[in-house]
VEXDREN-2710 file (C-alpha; in Angstrom, 1 decimal):
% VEXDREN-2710
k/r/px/py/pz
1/UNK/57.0/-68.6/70.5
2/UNK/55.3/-68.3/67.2
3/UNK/58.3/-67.2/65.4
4/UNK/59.9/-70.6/65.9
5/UNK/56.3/-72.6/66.0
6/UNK/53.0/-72.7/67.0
7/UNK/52.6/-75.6/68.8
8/UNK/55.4/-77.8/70.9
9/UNK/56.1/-80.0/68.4
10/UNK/56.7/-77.6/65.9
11/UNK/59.2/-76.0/68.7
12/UNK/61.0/-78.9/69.4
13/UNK/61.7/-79.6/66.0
14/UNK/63.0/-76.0/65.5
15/UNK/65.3/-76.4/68.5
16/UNK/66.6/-79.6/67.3
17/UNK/67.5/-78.9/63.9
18/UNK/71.0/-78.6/63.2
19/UNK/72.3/-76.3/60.3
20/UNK/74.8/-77.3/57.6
21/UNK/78.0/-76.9/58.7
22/UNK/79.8/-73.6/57.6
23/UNK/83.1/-74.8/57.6
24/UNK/85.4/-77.0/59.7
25/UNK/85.2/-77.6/63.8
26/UNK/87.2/-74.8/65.6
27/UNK/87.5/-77.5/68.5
28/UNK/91.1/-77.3/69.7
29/UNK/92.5/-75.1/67.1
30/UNK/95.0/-73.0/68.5
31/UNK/95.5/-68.7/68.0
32/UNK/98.3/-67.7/65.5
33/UNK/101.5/-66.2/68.2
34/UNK/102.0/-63.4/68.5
35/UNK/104.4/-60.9/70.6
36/UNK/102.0/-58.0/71.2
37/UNK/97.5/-58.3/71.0
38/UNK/96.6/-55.0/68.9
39/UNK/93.1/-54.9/70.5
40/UNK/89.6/-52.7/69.3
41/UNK/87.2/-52.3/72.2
42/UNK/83.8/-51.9/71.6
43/UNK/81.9/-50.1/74.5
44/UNK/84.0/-48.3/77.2
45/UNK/81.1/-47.3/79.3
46/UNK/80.8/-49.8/83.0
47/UNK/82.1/-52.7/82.7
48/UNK/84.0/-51.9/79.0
49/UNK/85.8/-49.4/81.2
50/UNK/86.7/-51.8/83.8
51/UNK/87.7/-54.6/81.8
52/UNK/89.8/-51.8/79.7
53/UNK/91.7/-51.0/83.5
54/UNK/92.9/-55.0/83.4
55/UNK/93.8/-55.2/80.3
56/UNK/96.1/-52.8/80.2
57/UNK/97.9/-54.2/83.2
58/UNK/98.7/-56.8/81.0
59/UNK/101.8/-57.9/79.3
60/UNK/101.5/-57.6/75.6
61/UNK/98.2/-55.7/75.3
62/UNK/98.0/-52.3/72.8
63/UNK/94.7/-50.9/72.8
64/UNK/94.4/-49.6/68.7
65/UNK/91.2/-48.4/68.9
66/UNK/88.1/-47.4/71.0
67/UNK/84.3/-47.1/69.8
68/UNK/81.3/-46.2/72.0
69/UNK/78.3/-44.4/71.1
70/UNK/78.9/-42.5/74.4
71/UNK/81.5/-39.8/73.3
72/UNK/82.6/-39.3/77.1
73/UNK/82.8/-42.7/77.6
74/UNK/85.6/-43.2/74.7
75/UNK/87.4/-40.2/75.9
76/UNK/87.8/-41.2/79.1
77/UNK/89.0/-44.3/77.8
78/UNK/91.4/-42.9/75.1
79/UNK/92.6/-40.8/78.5
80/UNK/93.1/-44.0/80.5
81/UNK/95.0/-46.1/77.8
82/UNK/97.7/-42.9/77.7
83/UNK/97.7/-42.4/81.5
84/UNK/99.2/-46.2/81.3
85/UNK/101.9/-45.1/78.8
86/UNK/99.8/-46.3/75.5
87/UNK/100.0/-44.9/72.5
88/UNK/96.7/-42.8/72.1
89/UNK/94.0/-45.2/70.4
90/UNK/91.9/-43.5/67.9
91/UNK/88.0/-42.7/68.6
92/UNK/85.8/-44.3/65.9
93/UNK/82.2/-44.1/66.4
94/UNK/81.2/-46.6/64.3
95/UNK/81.9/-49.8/65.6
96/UNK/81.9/-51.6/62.2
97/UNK/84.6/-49.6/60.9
98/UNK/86.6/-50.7/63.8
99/UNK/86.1/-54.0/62.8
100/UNK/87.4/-53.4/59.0
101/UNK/90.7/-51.8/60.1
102/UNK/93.3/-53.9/59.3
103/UNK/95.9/-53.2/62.6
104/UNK/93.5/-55.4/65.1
105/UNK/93.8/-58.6/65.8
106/UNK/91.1/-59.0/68.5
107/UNK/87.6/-57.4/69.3
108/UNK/87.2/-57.1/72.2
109/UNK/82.9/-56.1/72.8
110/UNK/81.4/-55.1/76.4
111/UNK/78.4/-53.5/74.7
112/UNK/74.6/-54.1/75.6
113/UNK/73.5/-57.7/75.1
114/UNK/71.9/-57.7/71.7
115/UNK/74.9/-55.7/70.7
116/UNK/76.9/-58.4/70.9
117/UNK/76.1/-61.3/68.0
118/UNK/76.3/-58.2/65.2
119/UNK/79.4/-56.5/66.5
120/UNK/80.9/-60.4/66.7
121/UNK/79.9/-61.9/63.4
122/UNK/80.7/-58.1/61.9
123/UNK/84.1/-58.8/63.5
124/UNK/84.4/-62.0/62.3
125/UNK/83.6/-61.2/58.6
126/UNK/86.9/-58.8/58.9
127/UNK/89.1/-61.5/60.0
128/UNK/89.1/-60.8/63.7
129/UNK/89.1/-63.0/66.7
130/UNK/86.5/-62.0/69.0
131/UNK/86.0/-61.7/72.9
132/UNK/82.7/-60.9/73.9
133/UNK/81.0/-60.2/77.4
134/UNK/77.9/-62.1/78.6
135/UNK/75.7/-63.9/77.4
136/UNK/76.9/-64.2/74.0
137/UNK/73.6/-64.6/72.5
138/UNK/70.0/-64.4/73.7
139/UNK/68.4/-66.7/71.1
140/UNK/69.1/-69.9/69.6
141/UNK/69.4/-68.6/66.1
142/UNK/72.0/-65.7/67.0
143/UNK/74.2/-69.2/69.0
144/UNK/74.3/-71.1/65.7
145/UNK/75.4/-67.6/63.5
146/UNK/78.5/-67.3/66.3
147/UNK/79.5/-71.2/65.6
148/UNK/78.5/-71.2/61.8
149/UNK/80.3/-67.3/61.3
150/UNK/83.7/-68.6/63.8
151/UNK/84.0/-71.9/61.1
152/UNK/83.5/-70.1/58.2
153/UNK/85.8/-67.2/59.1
154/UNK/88.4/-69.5/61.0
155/UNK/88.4/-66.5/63.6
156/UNK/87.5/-67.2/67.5
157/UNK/84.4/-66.1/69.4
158/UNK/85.1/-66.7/73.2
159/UNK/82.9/-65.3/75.9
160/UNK/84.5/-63.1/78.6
161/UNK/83.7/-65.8/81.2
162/UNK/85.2/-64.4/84.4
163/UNK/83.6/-66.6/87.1
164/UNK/86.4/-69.7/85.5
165/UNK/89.1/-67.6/87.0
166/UNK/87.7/-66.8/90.0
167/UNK/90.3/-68.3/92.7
168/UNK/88.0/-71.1/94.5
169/UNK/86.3/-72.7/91.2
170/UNK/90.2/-72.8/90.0
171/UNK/91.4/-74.7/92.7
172/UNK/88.3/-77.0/92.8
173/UNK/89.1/-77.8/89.2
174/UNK/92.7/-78.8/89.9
175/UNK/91.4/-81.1/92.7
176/UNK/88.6/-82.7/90.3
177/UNK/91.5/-83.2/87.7
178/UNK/93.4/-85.0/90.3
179/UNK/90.4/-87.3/90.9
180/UNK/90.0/-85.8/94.4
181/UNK/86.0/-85.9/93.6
182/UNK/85.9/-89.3/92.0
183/UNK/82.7/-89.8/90.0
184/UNK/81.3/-86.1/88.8
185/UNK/77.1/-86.5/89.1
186/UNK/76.0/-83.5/90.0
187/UNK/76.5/-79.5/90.2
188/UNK/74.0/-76.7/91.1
189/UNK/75.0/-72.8/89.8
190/UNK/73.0/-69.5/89.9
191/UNK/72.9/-66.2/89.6
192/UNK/71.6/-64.6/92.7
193/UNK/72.4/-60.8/92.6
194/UNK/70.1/-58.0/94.0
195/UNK/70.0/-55.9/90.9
196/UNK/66.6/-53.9/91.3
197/UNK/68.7/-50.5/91.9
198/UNK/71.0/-51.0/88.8
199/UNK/67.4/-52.1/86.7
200/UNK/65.8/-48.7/87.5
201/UNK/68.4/-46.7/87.0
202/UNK/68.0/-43.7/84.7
203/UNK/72.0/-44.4/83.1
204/UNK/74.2/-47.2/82.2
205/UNK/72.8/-50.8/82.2
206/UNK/69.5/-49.1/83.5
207/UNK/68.5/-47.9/80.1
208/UNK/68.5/-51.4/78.5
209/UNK/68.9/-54.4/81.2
210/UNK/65.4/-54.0/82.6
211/UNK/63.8/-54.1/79.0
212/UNK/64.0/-58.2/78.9
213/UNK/62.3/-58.2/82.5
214/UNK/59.2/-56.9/80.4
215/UNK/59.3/-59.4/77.0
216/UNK/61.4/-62.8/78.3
217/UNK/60.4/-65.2/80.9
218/UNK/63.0/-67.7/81.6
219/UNK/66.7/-67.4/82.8
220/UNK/68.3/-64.2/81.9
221/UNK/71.6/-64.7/82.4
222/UNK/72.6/-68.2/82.7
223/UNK/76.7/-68.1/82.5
224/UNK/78.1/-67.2/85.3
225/UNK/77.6/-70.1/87.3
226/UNK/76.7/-72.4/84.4
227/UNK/80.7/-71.7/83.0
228/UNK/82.3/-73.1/86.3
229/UNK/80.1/-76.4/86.0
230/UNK/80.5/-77.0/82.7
231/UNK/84.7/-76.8/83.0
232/UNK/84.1/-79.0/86.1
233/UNK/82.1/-82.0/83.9
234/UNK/84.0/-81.8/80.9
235/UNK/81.5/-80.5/78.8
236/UNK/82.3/-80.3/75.0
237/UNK/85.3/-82.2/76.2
238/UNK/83.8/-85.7/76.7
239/UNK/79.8/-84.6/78.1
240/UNK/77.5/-82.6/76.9
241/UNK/73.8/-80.5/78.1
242/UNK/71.8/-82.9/76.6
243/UNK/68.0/-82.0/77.7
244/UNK/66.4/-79.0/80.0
245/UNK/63.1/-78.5/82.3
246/UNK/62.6/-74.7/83.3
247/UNK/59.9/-73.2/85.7
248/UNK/59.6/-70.0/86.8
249/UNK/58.0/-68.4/90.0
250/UNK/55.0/-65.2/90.0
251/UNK/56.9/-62.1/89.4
252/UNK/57.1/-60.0/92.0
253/UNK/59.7/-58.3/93.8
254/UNK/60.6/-55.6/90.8
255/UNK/57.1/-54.4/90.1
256/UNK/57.2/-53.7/94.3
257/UNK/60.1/-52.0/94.6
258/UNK/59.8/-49.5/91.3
259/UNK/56.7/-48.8/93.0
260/UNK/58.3/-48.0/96.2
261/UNK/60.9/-46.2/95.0
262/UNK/60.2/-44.6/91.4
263/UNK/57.9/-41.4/90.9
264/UNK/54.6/-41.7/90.3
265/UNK/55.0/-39.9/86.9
266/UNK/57.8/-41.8/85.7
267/UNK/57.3/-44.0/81.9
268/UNK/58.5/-46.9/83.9
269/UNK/55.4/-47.0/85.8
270/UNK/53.6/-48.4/82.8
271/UNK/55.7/-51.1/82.8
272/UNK/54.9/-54.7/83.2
273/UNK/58.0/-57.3/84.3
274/UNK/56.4/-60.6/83.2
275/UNK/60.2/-62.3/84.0
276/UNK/59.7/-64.9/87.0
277/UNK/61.7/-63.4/89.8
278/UNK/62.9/-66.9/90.3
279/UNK/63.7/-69.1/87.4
280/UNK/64.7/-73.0/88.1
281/UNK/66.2/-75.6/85.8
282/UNK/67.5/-78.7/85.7
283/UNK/70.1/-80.0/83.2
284/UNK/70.2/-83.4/82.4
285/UNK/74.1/-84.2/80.3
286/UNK/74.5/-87.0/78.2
287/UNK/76.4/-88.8/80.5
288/UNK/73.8/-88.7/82.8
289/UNK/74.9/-86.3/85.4
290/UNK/72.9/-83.2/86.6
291/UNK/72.6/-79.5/87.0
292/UNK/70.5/-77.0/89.0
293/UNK/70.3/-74.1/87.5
294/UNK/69.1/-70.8/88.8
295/UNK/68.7/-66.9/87.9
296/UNK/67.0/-64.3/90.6
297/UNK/68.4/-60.6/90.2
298/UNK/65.6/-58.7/91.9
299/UNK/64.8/-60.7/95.4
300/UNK/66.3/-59.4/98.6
301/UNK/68.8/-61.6/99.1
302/UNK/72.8/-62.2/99.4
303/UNK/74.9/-62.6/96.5
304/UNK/75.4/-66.6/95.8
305/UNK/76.4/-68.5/92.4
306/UNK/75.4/-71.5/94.1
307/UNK/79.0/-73.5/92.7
308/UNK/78.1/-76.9/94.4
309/UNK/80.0/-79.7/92.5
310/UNK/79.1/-83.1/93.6
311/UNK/81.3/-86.5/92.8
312/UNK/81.1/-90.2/94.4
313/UNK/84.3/-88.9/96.6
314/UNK/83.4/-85.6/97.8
315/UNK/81.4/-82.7/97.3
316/UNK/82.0/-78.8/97.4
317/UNK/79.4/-76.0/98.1
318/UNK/80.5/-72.1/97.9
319/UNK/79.5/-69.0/99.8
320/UNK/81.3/-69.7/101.9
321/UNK/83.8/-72.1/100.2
322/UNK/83.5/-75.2/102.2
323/UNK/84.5/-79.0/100.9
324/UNK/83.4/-83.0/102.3
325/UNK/85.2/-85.9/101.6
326/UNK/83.6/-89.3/102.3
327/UNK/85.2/-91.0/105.0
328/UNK/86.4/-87.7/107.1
329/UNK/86.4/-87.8/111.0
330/UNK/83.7/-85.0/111.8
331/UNK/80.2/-85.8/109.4
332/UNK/80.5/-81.6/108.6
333/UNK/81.8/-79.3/106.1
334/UNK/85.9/-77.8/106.2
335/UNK/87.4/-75.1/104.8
336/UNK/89.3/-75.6/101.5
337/UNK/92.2/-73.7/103.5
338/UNK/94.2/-76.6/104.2
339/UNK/94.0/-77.7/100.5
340/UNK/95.4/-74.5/98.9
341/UNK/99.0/-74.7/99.4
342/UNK/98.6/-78.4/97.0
343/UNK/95.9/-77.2/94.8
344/UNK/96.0/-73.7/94.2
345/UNK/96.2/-73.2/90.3
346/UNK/99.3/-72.3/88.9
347/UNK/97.9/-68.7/87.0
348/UNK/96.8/-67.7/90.6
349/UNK/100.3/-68.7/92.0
350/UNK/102.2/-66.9/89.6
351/UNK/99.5/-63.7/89.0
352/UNK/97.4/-63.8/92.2
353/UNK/98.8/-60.9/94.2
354/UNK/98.7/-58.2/90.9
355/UNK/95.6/-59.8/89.9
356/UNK/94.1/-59.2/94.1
357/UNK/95.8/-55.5/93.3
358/UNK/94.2/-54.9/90.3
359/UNK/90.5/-55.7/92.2
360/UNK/88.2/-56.7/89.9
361/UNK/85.8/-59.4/91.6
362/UNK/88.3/-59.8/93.3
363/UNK/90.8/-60.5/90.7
364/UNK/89.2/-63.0/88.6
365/UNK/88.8/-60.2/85.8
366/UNK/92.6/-59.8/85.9
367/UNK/93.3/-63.5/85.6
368/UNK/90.6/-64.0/82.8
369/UNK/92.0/-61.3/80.7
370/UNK/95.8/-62.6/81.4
371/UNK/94.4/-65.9/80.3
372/UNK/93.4/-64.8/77.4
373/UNK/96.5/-62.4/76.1
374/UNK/98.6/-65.7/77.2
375/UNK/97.0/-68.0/75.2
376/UNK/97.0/-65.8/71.7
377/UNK/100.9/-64.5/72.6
378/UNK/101.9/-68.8/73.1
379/UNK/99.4/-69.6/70.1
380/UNK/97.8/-71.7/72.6
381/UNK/94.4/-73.5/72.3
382/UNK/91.6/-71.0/73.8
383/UNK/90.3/-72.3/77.4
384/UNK/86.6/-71.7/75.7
385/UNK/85.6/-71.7/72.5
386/UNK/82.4/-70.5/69.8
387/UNK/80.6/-74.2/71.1
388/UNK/81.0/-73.0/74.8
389/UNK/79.7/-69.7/74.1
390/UNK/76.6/-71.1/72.6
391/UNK/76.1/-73.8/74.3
392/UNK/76.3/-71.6/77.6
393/UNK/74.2/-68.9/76.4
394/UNK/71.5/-71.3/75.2
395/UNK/69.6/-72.0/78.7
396/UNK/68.6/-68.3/78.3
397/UNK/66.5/-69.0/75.1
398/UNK/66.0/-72.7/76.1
399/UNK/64.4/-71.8/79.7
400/UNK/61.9/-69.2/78.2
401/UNK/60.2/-71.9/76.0
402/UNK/60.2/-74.8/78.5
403/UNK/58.5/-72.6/80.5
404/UNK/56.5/-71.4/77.8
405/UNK/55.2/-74.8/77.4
406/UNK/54.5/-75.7/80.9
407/UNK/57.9/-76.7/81.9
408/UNK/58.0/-79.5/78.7
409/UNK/61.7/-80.9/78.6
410/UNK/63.3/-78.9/75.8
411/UNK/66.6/-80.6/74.0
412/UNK/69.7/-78.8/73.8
413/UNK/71.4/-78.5/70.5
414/UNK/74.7/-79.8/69.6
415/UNK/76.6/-76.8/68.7
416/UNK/79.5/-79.2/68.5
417/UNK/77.6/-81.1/65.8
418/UNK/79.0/-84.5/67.2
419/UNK/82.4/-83.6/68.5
420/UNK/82.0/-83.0/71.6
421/UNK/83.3/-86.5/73.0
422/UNK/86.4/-85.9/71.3
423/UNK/88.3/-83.2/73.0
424/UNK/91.0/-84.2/75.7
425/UNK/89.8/-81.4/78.3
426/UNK/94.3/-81.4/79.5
427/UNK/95.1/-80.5/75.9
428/UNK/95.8/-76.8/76.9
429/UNK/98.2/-76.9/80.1
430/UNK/96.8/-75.0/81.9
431/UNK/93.0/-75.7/81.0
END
């Protein structure tokens, strides 16, 4: 932590300094309309070439131009947007001269994580909205350069959230809007995925997702789940994270299993994972409510985000989706089944059975990307915004130097700088 102090007093006064602002709030401020989305893609290779399959299922969408370091990876792409009747996008290896052409209107990045804040800001700086995949930003400093560079430039920086489409935490929302839940207190989210294959793999996120395992200790990859809970307790839009205490468990279970299944004479041998396999953190709001918040992608164990919401009227706990509502005959959990045909959210009535078609996570990448195409063809406020994608990105940075420090509670920044109470969270219809 010396590059942001040497002792915790130095490091809490780093964390809670709050720059100058660059321009004004992007809170609320809605995308100029437009009939067609002339889109640049920045990495085509996983889940760029995935997220490239829904987006051109969708209404509106021209993919300009392609860039990838990989030169089969943008071929393949180039192939795929003609194969669904676009007009062949042009190959340009250098991303930032994708970002300087002036027939784009959004950037749209699913390159390795410290990829993303330059390709953004670069992005930016040419007068492009941005979508980028998660996390946004893996230190404190990059989160305030996305706010400060998204003010300045009057351009968007959204994270490519899927889990907030995802069908159940969609419906759940609806029935918290409709007071269903009462009183919001508490929520618990993770990310529990078995990823010890994809970490040692010799290709794709292999050659650069295991590298923080060996320099980071704290929560990886906080956004999944923390997205959901944050849309479910209003946050930027009337709460805020307002304080965090991380701990992290002995790490383990990767170190055992490269040694079980890598060769003896393989560089990654020589590796040492100093990331807890388990990392645990609470997240106190300012109003007061609370948040469990996990990460674990190399234990043996079935896939769970956790998604428990918790109100004074009822509480809901996924995998599998189950619901309680005080006063019920039967003390036990139901299915949400019987609430569906009231609550199910408009986007999934209207899109669900192409978006279920299309098959990514089960159509949540569909919806997302819909969502998103929607909201800048209507010149609609954004569903998520630069603050979000700090603000969720920042347990990553945040975790690693409450742990650091003996699980000290660490303050969150305001990326809002103050105006977070001041957003009606119904503003957008369908938010």
């Amino acid at each position: 932590m010396s590059e942001i102090g040497n002792t915790l007093e130095e490091v809490l006064q780093y964390v809670q300094a709050v720059p100058p602002s660059q321009g004004a709030s992007m809170r609320d401020v809605p995308f100029e309309p437009r009939e067609t989305v002339r889109i640049g893609m920045i990495g085509v290779g996983g889940r760029g070439e995935w997220q490239l399959h829904e987006l051109l299922a969708v209404e509106g969408v021209r993919i300009v131009a392609i860039s990838d370091p990989v030169e089969a990876h943008a071929q393949k792409a180039q192939a795929q947007a003609e194969k669904a009747g676009q007009p062949t996008p042009e190959l340009i290896p250098d991303w930032r001269k994708l970002c300087e052409r002036d027939d784009i209107d959004l950037v749209y990045i699913c390159s390795a994580w410290d990829d993303h804040v330059p390709q953004a800001l670069c992005a930016m700086e040419n007068g492009k909205h941005t979508a980028v995949e998660v996390p946004a930003c893996t230190t404190l400093a990059d989160c305030w350069k996305i706010v400060d560079t998204s003010e300045s430039t009057r351009r968007h920086c959204l994270m490519l959230e899927n889990c907030l489409y995802e069908y159940a935490e969609m419906m759940i929302l609806n029935m918290i809007r409709a007071g269903m839940f009462g009183t919001i207190t508490h929520a618990e989210a993770g990310y529990i995925h078995d990823l010890r294959s994809t970490l040692l793999a010799d290709h794709s996120e292999g050659l650069w997702r295991r590298i923080p395992h060996t320099n980071r200790n704290g929560n990886l990859y906080p956004t999944h789940a923390l997205g959901p809970v944050a849309r479910y307790m209003d946050i930027h839009r009337g709460d805020r994270f307002s304080r965090i205490v991380a701990m992290s468990s002995q790490s383990a279970s990767l170190t055992e299993y490269r040694d079980a299944t890598v060769p003896s004479d393989s560089p990654k041998r020589a590796e040492n994972y100093v990331c807890g396999d388990m990392n645990s953190a609470l997240i106190q709001t300012a109003l007061g409510r609370t948040i469990l918040l996990q990460h674990d992608v190399v234990t043996p164990r079935p896939y769970s985000r956790l998604n428990l919401v918790a109100g004074s009227k009822a509480t809901f706990c996924d995998y599998p989706p189950r619901i309680f509502f005080d006063g019920q005959e039967k003390h036990d959990w139901v299915s949400i089944d019987e609430y569906k045909e009231q609550y199910e959210h408009p986007i999934w009535k209207e899109q669900g059975e192409l978006a279920r078609k299309m098959g990514g996570h089960g159509g949540m990448d569909f919806i997302m990307n819909y969502r998103l195409i929607q909201c800048i063809r209507e010149g609609l406020v954004p569903d998520m915004d630069v603050y979000d994608a700090a603000a969720w990105s920042a347990p990553g940075p945040l975790s690693e130097i409450s742990v650091a420090w003996n699980s000290a509670p660490v303050p969150f920044p305001d990326f809002t700088r103050g105006n977070w109470h001041e957003t009606d969270p119904n503003t957008s219809k369908e938010r």
